[in-house]
C-alpha atoms as an extended CHARMM CRD file, in Angstrom:
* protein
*
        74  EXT
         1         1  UNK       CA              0.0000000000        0.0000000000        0.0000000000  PROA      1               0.0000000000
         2         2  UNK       CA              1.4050000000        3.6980000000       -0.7770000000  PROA      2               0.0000000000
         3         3  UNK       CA             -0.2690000000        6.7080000000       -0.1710000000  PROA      3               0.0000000000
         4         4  UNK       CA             -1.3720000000        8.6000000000        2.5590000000  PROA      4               0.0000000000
         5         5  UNK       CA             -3.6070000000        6.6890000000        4.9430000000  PROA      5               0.0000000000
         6         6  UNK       CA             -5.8420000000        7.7310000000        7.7370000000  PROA      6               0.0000000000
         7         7  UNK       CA             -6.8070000000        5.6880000000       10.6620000000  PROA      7               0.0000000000
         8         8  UNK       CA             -9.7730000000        6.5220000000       12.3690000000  PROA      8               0.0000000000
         9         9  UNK       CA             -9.8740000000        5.7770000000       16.0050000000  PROA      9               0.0000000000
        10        10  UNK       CA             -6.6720000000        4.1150000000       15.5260000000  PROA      10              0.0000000000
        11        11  UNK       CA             -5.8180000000        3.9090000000       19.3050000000  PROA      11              0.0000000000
        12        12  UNK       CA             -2.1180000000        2.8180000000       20.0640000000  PROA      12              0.0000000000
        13        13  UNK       CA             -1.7900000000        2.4650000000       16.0570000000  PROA      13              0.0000000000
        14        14  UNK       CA             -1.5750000000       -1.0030000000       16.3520000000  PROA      14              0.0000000000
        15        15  UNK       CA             -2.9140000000       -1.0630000000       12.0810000000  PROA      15              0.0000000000
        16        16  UNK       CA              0.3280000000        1.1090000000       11.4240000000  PROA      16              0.0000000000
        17        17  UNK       CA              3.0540000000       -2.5480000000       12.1040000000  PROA      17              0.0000000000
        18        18  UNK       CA              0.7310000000       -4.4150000000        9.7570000000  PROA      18              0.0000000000
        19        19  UNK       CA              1.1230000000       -1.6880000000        7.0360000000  PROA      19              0.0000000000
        20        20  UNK       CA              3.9830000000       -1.8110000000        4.3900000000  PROA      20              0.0000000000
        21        21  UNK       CA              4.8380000000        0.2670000000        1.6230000000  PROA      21              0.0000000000
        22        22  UNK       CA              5.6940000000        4.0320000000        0.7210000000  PROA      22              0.0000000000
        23        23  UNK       CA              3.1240000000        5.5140000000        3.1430000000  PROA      23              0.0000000000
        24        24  UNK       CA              2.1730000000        8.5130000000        5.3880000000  PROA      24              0.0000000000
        25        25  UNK       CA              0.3080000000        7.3330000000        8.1940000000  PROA      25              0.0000000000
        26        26  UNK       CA             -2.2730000000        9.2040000000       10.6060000000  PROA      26              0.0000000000
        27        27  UNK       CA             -3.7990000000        8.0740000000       13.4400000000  PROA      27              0.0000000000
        28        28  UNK       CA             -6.9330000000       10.3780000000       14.5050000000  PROA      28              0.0000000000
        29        29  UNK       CA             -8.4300000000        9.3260000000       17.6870000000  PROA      29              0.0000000000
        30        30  UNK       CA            -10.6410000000       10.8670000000       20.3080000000  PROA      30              0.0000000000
        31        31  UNK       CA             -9.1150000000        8.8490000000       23.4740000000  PROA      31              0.0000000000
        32        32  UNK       CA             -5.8020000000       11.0300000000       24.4060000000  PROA      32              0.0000000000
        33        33  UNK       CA             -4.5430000000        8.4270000000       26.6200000000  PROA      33              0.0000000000
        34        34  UNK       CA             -3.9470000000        5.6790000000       23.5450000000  PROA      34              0.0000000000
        35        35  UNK       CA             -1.8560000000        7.4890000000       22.0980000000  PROA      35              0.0000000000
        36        36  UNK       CA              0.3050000000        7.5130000000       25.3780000000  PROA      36              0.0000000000
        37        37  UNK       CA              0.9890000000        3.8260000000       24.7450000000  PROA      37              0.0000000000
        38        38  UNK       CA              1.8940000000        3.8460000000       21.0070000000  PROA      38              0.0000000000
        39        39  UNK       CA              5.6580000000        3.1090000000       20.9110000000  PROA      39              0.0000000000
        40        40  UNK       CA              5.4920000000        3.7740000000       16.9930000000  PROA      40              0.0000000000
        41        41  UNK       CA              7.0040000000        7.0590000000       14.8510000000  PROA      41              0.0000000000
        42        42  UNK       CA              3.7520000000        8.6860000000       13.1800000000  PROA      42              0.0000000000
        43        43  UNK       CA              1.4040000000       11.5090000000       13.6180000000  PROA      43              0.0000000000
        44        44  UNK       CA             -1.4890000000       11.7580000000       16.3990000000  PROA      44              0.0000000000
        45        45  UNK       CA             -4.0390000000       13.9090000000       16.0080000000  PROA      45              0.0000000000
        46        46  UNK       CA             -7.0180000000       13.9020000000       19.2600000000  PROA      46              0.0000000000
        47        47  UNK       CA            -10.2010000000       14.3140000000       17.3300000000  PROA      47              0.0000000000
        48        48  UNK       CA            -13.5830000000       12.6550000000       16.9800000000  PROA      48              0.0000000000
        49        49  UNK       CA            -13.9720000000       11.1620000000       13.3170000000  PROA      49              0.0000000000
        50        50  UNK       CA            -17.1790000000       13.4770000000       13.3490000000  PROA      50              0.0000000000
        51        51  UNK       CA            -15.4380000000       16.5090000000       13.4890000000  PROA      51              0.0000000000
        52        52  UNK       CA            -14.3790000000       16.5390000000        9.6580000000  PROA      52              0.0000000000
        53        53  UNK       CA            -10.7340000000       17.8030000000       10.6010000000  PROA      53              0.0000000000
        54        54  UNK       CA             -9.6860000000       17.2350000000        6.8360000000  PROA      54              0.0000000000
        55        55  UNK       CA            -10.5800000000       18.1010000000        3.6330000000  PROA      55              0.0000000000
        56        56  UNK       CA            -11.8990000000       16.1420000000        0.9700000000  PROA      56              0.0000000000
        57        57  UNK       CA             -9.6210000000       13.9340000000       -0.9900000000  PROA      57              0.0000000000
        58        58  UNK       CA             -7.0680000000       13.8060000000        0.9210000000  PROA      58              0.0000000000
        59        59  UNK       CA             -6.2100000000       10.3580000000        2.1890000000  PROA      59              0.0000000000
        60        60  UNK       CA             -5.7170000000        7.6640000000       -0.4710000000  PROA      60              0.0000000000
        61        61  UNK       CA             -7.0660000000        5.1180000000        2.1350000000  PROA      61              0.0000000000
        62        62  UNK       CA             -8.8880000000        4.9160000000        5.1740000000  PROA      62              0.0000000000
        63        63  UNK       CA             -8.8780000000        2.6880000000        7.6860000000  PROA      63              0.0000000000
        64        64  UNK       CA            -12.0420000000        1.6790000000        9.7010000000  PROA      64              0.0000000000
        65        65  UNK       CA            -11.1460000000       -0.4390000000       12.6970000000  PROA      65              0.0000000000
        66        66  UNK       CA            -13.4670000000       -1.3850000000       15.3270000000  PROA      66              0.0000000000
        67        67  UNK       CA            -14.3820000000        2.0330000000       15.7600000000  PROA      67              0.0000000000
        68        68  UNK       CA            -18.2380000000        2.2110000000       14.8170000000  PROA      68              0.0000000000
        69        69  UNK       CA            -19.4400000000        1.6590000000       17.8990000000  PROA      69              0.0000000000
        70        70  UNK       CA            -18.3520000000        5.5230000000       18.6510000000  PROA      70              0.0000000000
        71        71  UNK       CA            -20.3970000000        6.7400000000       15.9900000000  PROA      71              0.0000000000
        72        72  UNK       CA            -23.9220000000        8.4640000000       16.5560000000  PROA      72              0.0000000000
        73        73  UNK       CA            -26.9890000000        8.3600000000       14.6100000000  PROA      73              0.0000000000
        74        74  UNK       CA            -28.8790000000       11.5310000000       14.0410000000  PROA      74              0.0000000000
């Protein structure tokens, strides 16, 4: 995989050691404290998914992983 690659709610990143390739990798997640544990080199950023912290088209992947049990209906 190459690109640039969001993980939502990625906690401690543990998605980013199972990833390979030419590849810029953030994790966005709302729980501070996971990020605390994350012995791994790439960018953080505390934010719910829902607060559309990014602009379109800019991640050529996104990773989903166990995180839709934080999401809301409306």
């Amino acid at each position: 995989m190459n690109g640039n690659i969001l993980d939502m709610d990625g906690g401690p990143g543990i998605i980013y050691s199972m990833l390979s390739g030419d590849i810029y990798y953030i994790n966005l997640d709302i729980d501070f404290s996971l990020f605390s544990i994350a012995d791994k080199d790439f960018d953080r950023i505390y934010a719910s998914p829902e607060d559309k912290v990014f602009r379109s088209e800019v991640f050529d992947a996104v990773i989903i992983h166990e995180s839709l049990h934080h999401s809301t209906t409306n």
